[in-house]
C-alpha positions, 0 to 999 in steps of 0.5 A: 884735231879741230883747234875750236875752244869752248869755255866752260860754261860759255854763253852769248850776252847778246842775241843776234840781232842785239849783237848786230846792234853792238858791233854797229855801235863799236865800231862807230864808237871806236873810229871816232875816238881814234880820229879824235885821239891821233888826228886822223881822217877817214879816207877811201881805200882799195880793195885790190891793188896792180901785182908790179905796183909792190903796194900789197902786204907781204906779211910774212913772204909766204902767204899767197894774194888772191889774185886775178887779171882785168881783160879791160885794163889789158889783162894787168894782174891785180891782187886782193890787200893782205893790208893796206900798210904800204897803200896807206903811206903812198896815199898821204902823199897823193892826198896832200896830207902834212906832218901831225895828220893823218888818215885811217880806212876800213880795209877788208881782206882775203888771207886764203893761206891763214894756217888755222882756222879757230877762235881768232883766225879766218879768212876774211879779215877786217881792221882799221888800216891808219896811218900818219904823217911824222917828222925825223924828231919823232922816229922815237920810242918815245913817240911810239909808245905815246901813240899806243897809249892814245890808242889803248885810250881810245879802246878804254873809252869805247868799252866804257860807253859799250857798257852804258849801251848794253847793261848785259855786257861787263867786259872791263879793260884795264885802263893804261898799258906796259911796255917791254921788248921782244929781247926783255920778254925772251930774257924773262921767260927763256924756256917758253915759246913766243906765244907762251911768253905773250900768255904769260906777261898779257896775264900778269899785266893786262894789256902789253905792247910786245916791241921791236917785233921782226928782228932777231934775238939773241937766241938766233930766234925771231919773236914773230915774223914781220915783213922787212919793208913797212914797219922799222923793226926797231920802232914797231910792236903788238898790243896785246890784252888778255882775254878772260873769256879765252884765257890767253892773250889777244892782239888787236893791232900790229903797229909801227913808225915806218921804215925810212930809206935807211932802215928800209935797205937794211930790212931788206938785205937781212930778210935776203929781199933787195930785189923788191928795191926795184918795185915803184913803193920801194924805189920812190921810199928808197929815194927819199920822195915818200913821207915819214909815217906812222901807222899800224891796223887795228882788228875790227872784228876782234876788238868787238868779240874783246868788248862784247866777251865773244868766245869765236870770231864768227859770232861778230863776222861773216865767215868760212869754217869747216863742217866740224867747227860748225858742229862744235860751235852748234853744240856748244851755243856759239852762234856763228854768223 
């Protein structure tokens, strides 16, 4: 069965090339309120990174890099990013950045073994990659969740200025964000699934920062896996809205304070990973000789069909999508790109 929803009634706001106009604008709109909101500046990033470096995204351990060898570079095997997560931490330290600033980049990626292809999910993935130096005192909840409300802040302000550009959209957000962790949300809905708790409190509260993602419940159960060696699974989390357009809840960014050598070996031990403690990032984050960071990645392509009131992630993206998705889309009036 194809996974494709069409909302009842569904239409564009926009025309193309009115929406090609829109997306420039949120995107430029957007970065510069989040450098403004965090303290970041924009840097120049990679598109593949050297296999044995460790410096790749493993996501959730099981999902494949595209990856390729370099006859000039002596057939060194290199892979296309999942993420930049660990680039950008190694990248602070190389650029000479210092505690209270940091740096954010576009990054672009291939995830060939996405596991569905619908309204939300492609191959091609697009997200602000940020990142920022931190002191220990700032390892907090606390810290954390002021972060994410600069961030939510900084989304608020875009859609605001988007609906004084384009009359002809009327997406309003809700201003401010709640907090619950992943055990608090399993406490309150026990008999749902993750993804059915996450409907649940994004259409009860609007927008919601689901924390201390990639750790077990009590239910032996973990909300959402989480790779063990760039988040501290007890300082990380998923800002979520609700989308009214799709009824159901939207994330627009995985974030975190990073792991710190202690946390680092733990993760890796529980996720049955220590050999990656032999890879350059980990020895050198193991060692100490890493900084204490910040950071997370922030969905380029969603936070335009969230603003815009898009119902497919191919109306603000160039992607792939099988032959009977693109009837549907057709059929239905979603123009995909």
């Amino acid at each position: 069965m194809n996974p494709t929803v069409v909302p009842a009634g569904y239409h564009s706001r926009l025309s193309v090339y009115e929406t090609q106009r829109a997306i420039e604008f949120i995107k430029q709109s957007f970065q510069r309120n989040l450098g403004a909101a965090l303290n970041l500046k924009r840097v120049s990033a990679p598109l593949f990174v050297a296999s044995d470096t460790g410096l790749n995204d493993n996501l959730n351990g099981v999902e494949r890099p595209v990856s390729f060898d370099v006859p000039a570079a002596g057939g060194r095997q290199f892979e296309v990013v999942h993420s930049l997560a660990k680039w950008k931490r190694w990248a602070l330290k190389q650029y000479d950045f210092y505690p209270g600033k940091g740096l954010y980049t576009d990054m672009n990626a291939i995830r060939r073994d996405e596991a569905v292809l619908d309204n939300l999910h492609s191959v091609y993935v697009d997200q602000w990659d940020w990142e920022k130096i931190i002191t220990e005192k700032e390892r907090t909840l606390d810290y954390l969740r002021e972060t994410v409300s600069r961030i939510v802040d900084a989304i608020s302000m875009t859609s605001d200025a988007l609906r004084w550009e384009f009359s002809a959209i009327d997406t309003r957000l809700p201003h401010g964000v709640s907090f619950i962790t992943s055990q608090e949300l399993e406490d309150l809905y026990p008999d749902l699934t993750p993804s059915e708790r996450e409907n649940a409190i994004t259409r009860q509260k609007g927008t919601v920062f689901i924390m201390q993602i990639g750790k077990t419940l009590r239910s032996g159960k973990k909300h959402d896996g989480r790779a063990p060696d760039y988040d501290d699974w007890e300082l990380n989390g998923d800002i979520l809205y609700w989308n009214p357009v799709l009824e159901r809840a939207f994330e627009i960014s995985s974030m975190g304070i990073r792991v710190n050598p202690e946390s680092l070996a733990r993760q890796l031990k529980e996720a049955g990973c220590q050999e990656r403690s032999t890879l350059p990032f980990h020895r050198a984050l193991l060692a100490g000789e890493l900084p204490l960071t910040i950071g997370g990645g922030i969905g380029q392509s969603r936070l335009c069909m969230l603003l815009m009131g898009c119902a497919h992630i191919g109306e603000v993206q160039s992607g792939v999508w099988d032959e009977q998705t693109r009837q549907i889309c057709k059929d239905a009036g979603i123009r995909l790109l």
